[in-house]
C-alpha positions in Angstrom: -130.6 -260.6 -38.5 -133.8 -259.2 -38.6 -135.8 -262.0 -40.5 -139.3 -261.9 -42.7 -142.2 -263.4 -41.2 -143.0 -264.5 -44.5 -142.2 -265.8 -47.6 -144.2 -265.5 -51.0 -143.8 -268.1 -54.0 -144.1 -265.6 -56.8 -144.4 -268.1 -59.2 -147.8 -269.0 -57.7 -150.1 -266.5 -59.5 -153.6 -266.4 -58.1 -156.5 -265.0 -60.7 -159.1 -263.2 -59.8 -161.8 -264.8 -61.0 -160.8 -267.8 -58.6 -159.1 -267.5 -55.2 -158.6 -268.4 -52.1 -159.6 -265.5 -49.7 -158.8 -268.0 -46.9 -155.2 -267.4 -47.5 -153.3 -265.4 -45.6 -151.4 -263.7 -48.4 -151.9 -264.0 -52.7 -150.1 -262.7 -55.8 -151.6 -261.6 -58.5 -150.6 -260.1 -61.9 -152.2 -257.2 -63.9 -152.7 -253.8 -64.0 -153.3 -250.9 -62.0 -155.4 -247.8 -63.1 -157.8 -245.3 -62.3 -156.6 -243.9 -59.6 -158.3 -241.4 -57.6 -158.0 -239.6 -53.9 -161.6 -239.7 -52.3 -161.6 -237.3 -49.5 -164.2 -238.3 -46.3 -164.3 -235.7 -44.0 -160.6 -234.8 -42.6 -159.2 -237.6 -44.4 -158.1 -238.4 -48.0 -157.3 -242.3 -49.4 -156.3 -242.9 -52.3 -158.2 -245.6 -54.3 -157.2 -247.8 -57.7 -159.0 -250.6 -59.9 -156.7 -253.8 -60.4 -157.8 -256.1 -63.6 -156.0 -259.3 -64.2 -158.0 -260.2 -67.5 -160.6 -262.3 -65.5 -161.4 -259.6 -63.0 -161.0 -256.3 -61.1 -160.7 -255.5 -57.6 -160.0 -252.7 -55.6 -156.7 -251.3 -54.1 -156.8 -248.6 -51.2 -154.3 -246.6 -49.6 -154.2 -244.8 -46.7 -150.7 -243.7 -46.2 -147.9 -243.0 -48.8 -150.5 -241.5 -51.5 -148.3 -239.4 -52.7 -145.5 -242.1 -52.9 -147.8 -244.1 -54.7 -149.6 -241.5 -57.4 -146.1 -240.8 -58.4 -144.4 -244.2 -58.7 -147.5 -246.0 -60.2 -148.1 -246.5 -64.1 -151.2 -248.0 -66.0 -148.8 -249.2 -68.8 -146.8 -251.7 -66.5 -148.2 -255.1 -65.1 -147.2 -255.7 -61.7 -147.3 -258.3 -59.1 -150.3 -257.3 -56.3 -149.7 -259.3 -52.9 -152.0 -259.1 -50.0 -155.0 -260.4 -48.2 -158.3 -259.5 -50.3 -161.4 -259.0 -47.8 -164.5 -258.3 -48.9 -166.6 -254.8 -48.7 -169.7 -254.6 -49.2 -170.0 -256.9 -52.4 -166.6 -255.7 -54.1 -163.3 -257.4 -53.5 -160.0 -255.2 -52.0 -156.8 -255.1 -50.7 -156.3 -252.6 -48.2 -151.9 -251.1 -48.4 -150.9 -253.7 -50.9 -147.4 -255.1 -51.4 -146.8 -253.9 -55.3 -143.5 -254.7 -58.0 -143.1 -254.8 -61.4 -144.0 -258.2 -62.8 -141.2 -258.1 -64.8 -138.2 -255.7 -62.6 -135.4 -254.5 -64.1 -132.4 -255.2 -61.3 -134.5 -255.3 -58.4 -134.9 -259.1 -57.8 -135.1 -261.0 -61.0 -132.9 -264.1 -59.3 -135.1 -265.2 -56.2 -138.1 -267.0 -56.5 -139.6 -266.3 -53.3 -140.3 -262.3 -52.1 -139.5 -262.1 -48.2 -142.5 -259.9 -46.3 -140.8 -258.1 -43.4 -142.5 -256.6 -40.3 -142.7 -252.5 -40.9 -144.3 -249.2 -39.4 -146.3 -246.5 -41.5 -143.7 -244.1 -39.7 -141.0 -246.6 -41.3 -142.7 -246.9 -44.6 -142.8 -243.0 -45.2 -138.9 -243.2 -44.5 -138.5 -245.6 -47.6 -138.7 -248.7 -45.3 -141.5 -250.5 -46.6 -141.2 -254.1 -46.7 -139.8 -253.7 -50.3 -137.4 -251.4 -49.1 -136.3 -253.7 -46.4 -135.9 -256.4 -49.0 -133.5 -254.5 -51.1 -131.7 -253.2 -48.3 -131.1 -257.0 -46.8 -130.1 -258.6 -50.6 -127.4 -255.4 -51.2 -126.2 -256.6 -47.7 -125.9 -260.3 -48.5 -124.1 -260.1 -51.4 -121.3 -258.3 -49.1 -121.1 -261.3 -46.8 -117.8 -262.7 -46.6 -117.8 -266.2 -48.0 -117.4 -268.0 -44.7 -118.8 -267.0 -41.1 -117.5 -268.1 -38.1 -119.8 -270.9 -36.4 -121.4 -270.6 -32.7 -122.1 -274.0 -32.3 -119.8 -277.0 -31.9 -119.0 -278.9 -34.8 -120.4 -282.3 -32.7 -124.2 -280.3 -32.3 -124.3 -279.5 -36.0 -123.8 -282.9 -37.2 -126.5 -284.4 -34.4 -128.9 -282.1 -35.5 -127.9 -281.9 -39.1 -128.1 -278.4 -39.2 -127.4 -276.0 -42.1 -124.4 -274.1 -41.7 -124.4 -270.3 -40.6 -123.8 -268.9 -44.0 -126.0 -270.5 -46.0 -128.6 -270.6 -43.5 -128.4 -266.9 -43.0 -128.8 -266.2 -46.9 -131.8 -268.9 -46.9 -133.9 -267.2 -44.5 -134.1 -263.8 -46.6 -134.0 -265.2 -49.9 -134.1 -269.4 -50.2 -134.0 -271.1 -53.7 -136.8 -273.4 -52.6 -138.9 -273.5 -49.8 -137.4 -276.3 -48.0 -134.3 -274.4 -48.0 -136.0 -271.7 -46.0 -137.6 -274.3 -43.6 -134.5 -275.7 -43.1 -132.8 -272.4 -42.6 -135.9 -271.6 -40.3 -134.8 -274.5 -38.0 -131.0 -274.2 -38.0 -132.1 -270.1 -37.0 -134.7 -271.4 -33.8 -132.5 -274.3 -32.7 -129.7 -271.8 -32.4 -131.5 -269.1 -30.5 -133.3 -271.3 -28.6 -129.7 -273.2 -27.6 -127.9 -270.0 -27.0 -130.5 -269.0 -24.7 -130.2 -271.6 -22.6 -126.6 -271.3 -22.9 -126.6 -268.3 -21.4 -129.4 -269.5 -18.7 -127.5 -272.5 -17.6 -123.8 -271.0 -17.3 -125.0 -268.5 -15.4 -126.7 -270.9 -13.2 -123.3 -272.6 -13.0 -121.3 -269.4 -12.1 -123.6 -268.7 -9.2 -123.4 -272.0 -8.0 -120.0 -272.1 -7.8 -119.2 -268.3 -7.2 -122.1 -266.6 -5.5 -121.2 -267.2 -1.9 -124.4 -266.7 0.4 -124.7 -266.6 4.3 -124.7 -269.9 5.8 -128.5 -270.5 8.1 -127.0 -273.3 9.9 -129.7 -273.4 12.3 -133.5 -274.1 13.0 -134.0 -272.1 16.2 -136.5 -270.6 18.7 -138.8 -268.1 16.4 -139.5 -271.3 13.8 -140.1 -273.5 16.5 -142.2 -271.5 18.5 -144.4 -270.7 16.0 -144.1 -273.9 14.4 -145.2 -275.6 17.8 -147.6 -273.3 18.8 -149.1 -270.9 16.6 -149.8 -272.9 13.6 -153.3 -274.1 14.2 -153.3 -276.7 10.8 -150.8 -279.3 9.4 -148.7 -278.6 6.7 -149.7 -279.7 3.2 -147.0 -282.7 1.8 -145.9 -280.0 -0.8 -145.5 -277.6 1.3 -143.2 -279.6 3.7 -141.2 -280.5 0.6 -140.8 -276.5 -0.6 -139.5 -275.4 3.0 -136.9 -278.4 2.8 -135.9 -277.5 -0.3 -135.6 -273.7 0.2 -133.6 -274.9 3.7 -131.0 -276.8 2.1 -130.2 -274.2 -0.2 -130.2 -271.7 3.1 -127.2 -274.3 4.8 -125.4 -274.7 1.5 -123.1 -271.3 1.8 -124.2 -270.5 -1.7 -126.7 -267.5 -2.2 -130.2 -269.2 -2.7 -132.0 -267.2 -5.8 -135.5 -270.0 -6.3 -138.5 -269.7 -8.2 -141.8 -270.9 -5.8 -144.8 -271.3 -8.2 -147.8 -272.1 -6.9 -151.7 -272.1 -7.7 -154.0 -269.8 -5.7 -154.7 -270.7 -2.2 -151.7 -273.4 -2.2 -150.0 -271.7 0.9 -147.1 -270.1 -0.7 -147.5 -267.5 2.1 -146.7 -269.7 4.9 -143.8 -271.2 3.2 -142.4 -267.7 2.6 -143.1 -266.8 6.7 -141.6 -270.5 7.8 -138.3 -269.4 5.6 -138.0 -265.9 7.2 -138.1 -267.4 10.8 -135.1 -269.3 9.6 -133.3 -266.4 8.6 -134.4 -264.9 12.2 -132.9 -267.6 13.9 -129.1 -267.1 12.1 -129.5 -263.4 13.4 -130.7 -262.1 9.9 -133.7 -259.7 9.1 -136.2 -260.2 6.0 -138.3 -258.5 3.9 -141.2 -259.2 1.6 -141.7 -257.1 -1.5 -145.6 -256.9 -3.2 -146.7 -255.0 -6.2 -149.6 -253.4 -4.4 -149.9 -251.3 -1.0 -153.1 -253.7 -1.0 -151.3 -256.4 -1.2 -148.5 -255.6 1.0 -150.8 -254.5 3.5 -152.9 -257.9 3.2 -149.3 -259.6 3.8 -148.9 -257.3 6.9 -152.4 -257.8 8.3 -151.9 -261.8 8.1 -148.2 -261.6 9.6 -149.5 -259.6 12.4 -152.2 -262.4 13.1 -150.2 -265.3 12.6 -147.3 -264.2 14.9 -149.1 -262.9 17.5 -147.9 -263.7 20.9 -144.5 -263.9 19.9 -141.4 -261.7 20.3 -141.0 -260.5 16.3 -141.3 -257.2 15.3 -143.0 -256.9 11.9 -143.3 -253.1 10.2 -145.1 -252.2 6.9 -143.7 -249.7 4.2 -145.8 -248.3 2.4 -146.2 -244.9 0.1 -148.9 -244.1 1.9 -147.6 -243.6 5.5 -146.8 -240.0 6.6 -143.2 -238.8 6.0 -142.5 -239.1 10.0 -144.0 -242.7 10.3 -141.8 -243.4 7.6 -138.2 -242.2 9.3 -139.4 -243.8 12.3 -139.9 -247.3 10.9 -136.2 -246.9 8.5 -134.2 -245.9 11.8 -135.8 -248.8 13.8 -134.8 -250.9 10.5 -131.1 -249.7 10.4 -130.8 -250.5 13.8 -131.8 -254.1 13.7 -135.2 -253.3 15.8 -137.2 -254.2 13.3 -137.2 -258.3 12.0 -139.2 -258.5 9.0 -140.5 -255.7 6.7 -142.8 -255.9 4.4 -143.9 -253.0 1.7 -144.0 -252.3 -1.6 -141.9 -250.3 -4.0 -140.7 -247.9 -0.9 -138.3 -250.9 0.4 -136.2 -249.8 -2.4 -135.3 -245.9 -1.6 -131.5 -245.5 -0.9 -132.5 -244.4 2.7 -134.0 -247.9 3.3 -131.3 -249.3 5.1 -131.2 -252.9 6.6 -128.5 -253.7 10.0 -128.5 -257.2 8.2 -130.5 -258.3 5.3 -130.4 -262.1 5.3 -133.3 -263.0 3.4 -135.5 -261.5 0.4 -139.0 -262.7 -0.7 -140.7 -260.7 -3.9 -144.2 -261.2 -4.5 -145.5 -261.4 -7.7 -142.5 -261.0 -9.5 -143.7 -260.4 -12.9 -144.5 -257.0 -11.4 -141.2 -255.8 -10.9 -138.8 -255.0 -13.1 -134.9 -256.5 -13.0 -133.3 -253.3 -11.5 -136.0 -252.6 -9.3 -135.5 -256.5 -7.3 -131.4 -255.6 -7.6 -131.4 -252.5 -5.0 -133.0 -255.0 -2.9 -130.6 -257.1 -3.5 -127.6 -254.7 -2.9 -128.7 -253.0 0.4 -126.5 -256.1 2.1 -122.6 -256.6 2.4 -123.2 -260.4 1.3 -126.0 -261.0 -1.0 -129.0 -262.2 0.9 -130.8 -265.4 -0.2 -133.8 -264.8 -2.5 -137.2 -266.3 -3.1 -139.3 -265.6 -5.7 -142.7 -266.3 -5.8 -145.9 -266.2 -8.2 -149.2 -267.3 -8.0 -149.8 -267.6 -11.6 -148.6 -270.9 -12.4 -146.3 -270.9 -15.1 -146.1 -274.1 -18.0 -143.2 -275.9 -17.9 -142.1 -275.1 -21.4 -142.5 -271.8 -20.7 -140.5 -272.5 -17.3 -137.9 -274.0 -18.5 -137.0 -271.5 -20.8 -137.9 -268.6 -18.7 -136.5 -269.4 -15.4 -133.2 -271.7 -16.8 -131.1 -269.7 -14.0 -133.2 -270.5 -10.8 -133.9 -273.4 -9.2 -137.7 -273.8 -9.3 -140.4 -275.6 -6.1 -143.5 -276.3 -7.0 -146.5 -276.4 -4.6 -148.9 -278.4 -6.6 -150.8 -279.6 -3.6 -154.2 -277.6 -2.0 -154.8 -276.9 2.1 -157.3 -279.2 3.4 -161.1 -278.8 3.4 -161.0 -276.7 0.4 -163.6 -277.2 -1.8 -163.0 -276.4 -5.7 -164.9 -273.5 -7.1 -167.9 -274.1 -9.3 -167.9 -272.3 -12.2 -170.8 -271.2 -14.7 -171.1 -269.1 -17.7 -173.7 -267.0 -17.8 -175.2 -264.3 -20.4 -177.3 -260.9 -20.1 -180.5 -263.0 -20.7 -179.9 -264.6 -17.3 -179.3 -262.0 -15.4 -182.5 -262.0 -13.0 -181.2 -265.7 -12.5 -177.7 -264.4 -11.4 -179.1 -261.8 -8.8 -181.6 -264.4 -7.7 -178.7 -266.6 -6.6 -176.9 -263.6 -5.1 -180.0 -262.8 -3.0 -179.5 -266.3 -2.1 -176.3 -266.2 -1.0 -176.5 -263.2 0.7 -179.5 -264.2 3.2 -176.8 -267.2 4.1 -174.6 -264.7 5.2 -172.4 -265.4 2.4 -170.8 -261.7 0.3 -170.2 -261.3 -3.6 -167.5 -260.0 -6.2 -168.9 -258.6 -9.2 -165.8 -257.6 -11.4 -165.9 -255.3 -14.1 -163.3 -254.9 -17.0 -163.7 -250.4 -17.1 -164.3 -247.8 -14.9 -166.0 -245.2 -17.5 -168.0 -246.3 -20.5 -165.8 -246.6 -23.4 -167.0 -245.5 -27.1 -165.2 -248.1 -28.1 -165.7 -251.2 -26.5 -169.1 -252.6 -25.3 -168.4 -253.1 -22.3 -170.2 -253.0 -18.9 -168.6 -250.1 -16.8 -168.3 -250.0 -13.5 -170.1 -247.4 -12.9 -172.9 -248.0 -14.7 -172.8 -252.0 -13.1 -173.0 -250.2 -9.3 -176.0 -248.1 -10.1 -177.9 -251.3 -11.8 -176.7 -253.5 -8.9 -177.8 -250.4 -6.7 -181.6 -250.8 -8.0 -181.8 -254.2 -7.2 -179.9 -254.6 -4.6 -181.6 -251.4 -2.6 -180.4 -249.9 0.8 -181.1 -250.7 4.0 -181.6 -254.5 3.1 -178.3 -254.2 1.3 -174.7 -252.5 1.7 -172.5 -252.4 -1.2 -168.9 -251.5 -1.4 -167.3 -250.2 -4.9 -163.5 -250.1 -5.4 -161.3 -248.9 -8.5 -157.5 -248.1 -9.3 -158.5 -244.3 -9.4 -159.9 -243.7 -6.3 -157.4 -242.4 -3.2 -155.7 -245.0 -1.4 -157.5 -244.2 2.0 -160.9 -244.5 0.1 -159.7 -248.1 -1.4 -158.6 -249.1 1.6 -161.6 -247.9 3.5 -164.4 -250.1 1.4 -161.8 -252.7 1.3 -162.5 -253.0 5.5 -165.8 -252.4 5.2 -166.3 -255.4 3.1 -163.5 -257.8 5.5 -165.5 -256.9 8.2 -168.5 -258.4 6.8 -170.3 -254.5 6.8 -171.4 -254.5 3.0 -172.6 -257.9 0.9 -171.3 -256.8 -2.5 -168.3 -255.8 -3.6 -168.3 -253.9 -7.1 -164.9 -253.7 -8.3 -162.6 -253.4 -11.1 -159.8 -255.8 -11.7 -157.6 -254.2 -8.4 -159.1 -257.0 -6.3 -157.1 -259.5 -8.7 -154.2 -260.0 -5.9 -154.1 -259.1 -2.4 -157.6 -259.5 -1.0 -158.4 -262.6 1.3 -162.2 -262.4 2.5 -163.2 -266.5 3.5 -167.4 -264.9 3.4 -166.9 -264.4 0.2 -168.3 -267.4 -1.6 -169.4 -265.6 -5.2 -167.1 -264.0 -8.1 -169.4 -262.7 -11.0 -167.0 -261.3 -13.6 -168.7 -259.1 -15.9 -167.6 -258.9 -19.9 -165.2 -262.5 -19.2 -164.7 -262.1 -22.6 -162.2 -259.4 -22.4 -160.4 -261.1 -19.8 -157.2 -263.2 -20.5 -157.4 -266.8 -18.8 -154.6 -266.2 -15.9 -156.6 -263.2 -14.7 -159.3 -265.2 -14.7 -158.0 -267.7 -12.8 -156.4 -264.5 -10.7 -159.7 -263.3 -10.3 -161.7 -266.9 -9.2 -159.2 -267.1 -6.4 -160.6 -264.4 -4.3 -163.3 -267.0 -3.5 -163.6 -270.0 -2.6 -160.9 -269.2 0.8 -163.1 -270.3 3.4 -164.8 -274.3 4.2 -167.6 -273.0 2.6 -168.6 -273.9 -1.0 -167.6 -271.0 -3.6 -168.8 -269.8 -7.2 -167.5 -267.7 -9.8 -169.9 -267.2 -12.6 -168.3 -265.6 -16.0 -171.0 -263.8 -17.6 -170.4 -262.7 -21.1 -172.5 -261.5 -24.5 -174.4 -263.7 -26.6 -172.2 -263.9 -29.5 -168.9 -265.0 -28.7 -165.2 -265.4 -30.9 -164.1 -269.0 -31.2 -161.3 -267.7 -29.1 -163.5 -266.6 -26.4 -165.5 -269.4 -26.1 -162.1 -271.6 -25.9 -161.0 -269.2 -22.8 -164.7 -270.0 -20.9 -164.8 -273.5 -21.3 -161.3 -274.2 -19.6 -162.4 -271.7 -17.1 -165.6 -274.1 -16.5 -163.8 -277.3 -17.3 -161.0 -276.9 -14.7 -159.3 -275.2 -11.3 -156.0 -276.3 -11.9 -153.9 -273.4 -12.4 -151.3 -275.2 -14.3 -153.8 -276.3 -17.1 -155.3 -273.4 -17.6 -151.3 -271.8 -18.1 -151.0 -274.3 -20.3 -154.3 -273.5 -22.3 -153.6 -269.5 -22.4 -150.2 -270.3 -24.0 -151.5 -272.2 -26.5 -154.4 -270.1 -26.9 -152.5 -266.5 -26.8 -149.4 -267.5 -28.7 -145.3 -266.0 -27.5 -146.5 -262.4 -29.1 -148.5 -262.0 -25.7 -146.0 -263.4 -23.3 -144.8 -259.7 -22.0 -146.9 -260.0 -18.9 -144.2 -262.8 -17.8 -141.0 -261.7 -19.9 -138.5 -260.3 -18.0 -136.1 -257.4 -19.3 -133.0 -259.2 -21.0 -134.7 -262.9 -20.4 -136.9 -264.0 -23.4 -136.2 -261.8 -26.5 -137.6 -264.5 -29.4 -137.1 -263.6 -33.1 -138.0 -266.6 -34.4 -138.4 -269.7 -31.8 -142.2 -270.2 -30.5 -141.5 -271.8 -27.4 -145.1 -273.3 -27.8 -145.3 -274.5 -31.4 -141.1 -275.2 -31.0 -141.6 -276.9 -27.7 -139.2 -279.9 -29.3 -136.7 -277.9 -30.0 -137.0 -276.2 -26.4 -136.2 -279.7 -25.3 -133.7 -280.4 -27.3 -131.6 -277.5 -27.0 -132.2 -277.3 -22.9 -130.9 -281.1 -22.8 -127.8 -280.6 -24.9 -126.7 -277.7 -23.1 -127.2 -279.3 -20.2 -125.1 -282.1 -21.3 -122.3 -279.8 -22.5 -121.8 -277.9 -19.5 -121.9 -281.3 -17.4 -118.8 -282.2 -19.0 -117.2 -279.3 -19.9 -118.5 -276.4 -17.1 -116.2 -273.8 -17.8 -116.1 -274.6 -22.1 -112.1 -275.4 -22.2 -112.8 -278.2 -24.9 -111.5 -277.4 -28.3 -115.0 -278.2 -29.3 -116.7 -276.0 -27.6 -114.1 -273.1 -28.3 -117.5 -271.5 -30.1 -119.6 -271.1 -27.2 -117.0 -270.0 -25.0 -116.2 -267.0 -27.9 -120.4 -266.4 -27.5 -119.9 -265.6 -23.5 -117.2 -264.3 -23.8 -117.8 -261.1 -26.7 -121.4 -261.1 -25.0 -122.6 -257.9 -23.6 -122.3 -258.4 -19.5 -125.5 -256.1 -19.2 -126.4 -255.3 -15.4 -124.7 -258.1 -13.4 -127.9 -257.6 -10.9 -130.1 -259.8 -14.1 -128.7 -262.9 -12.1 -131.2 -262.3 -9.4 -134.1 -263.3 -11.5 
């Protein structure tokens, strides 16, 4: 099961004389000779000239010399496969993939060579690509002459699908390409399907088996705050995501829902609304946040919203002192404390709850599956979950993620907000910029200025913080102007410390690194410059533009950037100035980044890919999601004959950490 990336056609014989170097990967045939270790200083390579009759090139090594001095001889022709690039003015392949042109017992019966992912650490242990290759054909010809199928009969015919056994021999060695294409699909469809399989069926079981606490009731804390400290109206998609999340609260199964929603969109409020309602059954709550910034933000705007009223909100955080700490977990244990909000400290064993009703996680990308189960288990009967995330997520990307939680959307902005403007800039207008921040400033308005370091790297070319604070320090001089400067390695009291000084309206600019992405709410603050936007993925971007544009007042992010930019780059800024709308700009990183950068949103156990693309496969995704849906419709618990297979799948699959089912 672990499959090449690639296949070669060795039949097609490049020359050197006349190739392609736009292709990813070329054969060609000749010899290797001259082979000589150049040592530069603490390092040896090992260097060869390749001549095909109409040419020479160079081969280098940098690993395996010895492997390849040895093995090598200038009498034999072999096949050279790789990616030539150009140095200086001569032609080379850099570690390439070398055989005999003409092996004795190695592979003379397959046309195509497969290309498998490897390590240098793996390649010194014998498992280069080649090695893999021979390892995998020894394997297949040990394959019994029929394997058990894992999907129904009926699915197979609909989709036309190869079966198992051929399909498996097809993707390591096909006899033609379509028959690894074809392999290639029957290999996706059935990952992709299986997933979901196990997405949907679980969604089922809990459903049907995972009985939750029954909120029957919309009493005096949502009410009273409902009635009297709310000062705005309710956006129509946030009316429709508290109905939502209350139906599941009445139904007497355990809620476990996905709330996506832009930045700004008032996923907050939604989350406080739901914790009154878990008040009013006689429950407590708690909200979890990746950062004691955060959680502390959270605390801060609880605090202010229910003011007046009889709730008693605590925060837990790492940073309180050890007796503040026991105080606020024996007021907890004995129900004297309604919500509580903190960060990774709600899960110690000593955190104990009188009666934990009702779990909300922030950002829960941050957290890891285990981590959001203590929560879950500190209560008799499981308490009902929300999860939320404020970067929006595509709906492919949804669908397959998230197939085991019902999802709300809030696609719908507060009123009087105004969409930020944004603007790319460069180092050539950079007197421009700090004109317009001057500007700003003498309105009364503050600034971000967001850089992607804290100490100048050798490596990159990057602006560093440091160095960016004692610029903005020269023109931006004391008294007329107060600056703040915040990053991950300062103490928590220092963070926490500029962080007020900047709420309270004390300093203008903020000079930051990326810690400011979640977590801080200042309405002033009406300009993000983000330094090096180049180097910043599109959802922190869009993270990052959020911190402005809170309050009635018009907001601006500018993206400055260097002159010269990768196509890739530019890409990421246009959307950026082309749009606001969270779920677009999702949508544009997925395409842009590919699955291979997914791990920010992959959970453990959820999305484990060998060979689906959920964006380049996004038919498939449908496909399969739709007739697994449609299976389990009519057969929930798999007692068909026909679906005998996918039952077998559930059933020999590893259970894993029943806690899983909470995200």
């Amino acid at each position: 099961m672990y499959f090449p990336f690639r296949m070669v056609d060795r039949s097609h014989i490049s020359t050197l004389d006349h190739f392609n170097p736009e292709e990813p990967y070329l054969v060609f045939k000749g010899h290797i000779h001259d082979l000589h270790t150049v040592t530069s200083g603490r390092s040896n390579r090992l260097e060869a000239t390749f001549s095909d009759g109409t040419g020479s090139m160079a081969l280098v090594w940098f690993q395996g010399i010895k492997w390849i001095r040895e093995s090598v001889r200038s009498n034999v022709e072999y096949n050279v496969m790789g990616k030539p690039t150009l140095f200086g003015s001569t032609w080379q392949i850099a570690h390439p993939d070398i055989e005999p042109s003409h092996p004795e017992g190695d592979h003379p019966r397959h046309p195509f060579l497969p290309i498998y992912s490897t390590t240098e650490k793996a390649k010194a242990k014998g498992f280069s690509s080649r090695g893999i290759a021979r390892l995998t054909d020894t394997l297949i010809q040990q394959l019994p002459s029929y394997l058990p199928e894992t999907l129904p009969a009926h699915v197979i015919e609909k989709y036309r699908l190869m079966d198992r056994l051929s399909a498996l021999k097809a993707m390591h060695y096909p006899d033609t390409l379509q028959a690894w294409q074809q392999a290639m699909f029957r290999e996706k469809f059935e990952e992709l399907f299986l997933h979901q399989l196990d997405f949907q069926s679980s969604r089922i079981n809990r459903r049907n088996h995972s009985v939750g606490r029954v909120f029957s009731i919309v009493g005096v804390h949502f009410n009273d705050f409902y009635h009297n400290n709310l000062t705005f109206s309710l956006t129509g998609a946030q009316k429709r995501v508290v109905k939502e999340i209350r139906t599941d609260m009445r139904s007497g199964r355990q809620m476990n829902r996905l709330l996506q929603g832009d930045v700004g969109s008032g996923k907050t409020l939604v989350a406080l609304l739901t914790m009154l309602i878990a008040l009013d059954n006689g429950c407590q709550a708690c909200l979890m946040a990746p950062t004691e910034i955060l959680a502390s933000q959270h605390y801060a705007s609880f605090s202010k919203m229910l003011a007046g009223l009889d709730i008693k909100v605590e925060l837990l955080v790492g940073a309180l002192k050890h007796s503040q700490k026991n105080a606020i977990k024996q007021r907890l244990a004995k129900g004297e404390v309604d919500i509580l909000i903190g960060t990774h400290a709600l899960l110690e064993d000593d955190v104990q709850f009188a009666q934990l009703g009702y779990v909300v996680i922030d950002e829960q990308h941050r957290f890891g599956v285990e981590q959001r189960a203590k929560l879950w288990a500190k209560s008799d009967i499981p308490p009902h979950v929300l999860v939320m995330t404020a970067t929006p997520i595509p709906r492919t990307l949804a669908m397959t993620l998230y197939a085991d939680l019902d999802c709300s959307v809030i696609d719908e902005l507060p009123p009087g907000r105004h969409p930020v403007i944004t603007t790319h800039g460069t180092d050539a207008q950079r007197l421009k910029l700090f004109a317009f921040m001057r500007q700003q400033i003498a309105q009364g308005r503050q600034v971000y200025v967001v850089y992607p370091l804290i100490n100048e790297s050798e490596k990159l070319d990057l602006k560093d913080i440091m160095d960016g604070y004692e610029s903005i320090s020269r023109s931006f001089p004391q008294p007329q102007y107060q600056l703040s400067i915040v990053h991950g390695q300062m103490p928590a009291e220092a963070k926490a410390y500029e962080m007020d000084r900047f709420k309270r309206g004390e300093t203008n600019i903020m000079v930051s690194t990326t810690v400011i992405e979640v977590g801080v709410d200042v309405p002033n603050a009406t300009v993000m410059v983000i330094e090096n936007a180049e180097r910043f993925g599109l959802s922190q971007l869009h993270q990052l533009r959020g911190r402005v544009g809170r309050g009635g007042s018009q907001s601006y992010c500018i993206l400055m950037t260097k002159d010269e930019l990768s196509r890739t780059s530019q890409q990421r800024i246009q959307t950026m100035c082309s749009t606001t709308d969270g779920f677009a700009i999702a949508e544009a990183d997925l395409r842009l980044r590919g699955p291979g950068d997914l791990q920010g949103l992959q959970q453990s156990g959820m999305l484990d890919l060998k060979v689906a693309d959920i964006v380049d496969d996004e038919p498939l995704v449908r496909a399969s999601r739709d007739e697994v849906r449609s299976i389990l419709e009519n057969d929930p618990d798999l007692l068909l004959p026909e679906n005998k297979p996918l039952r077998q799948y559930l059933q020999n699959k590893p259970s894993g950490n029943q806690w899983g089912k909470i995200s």
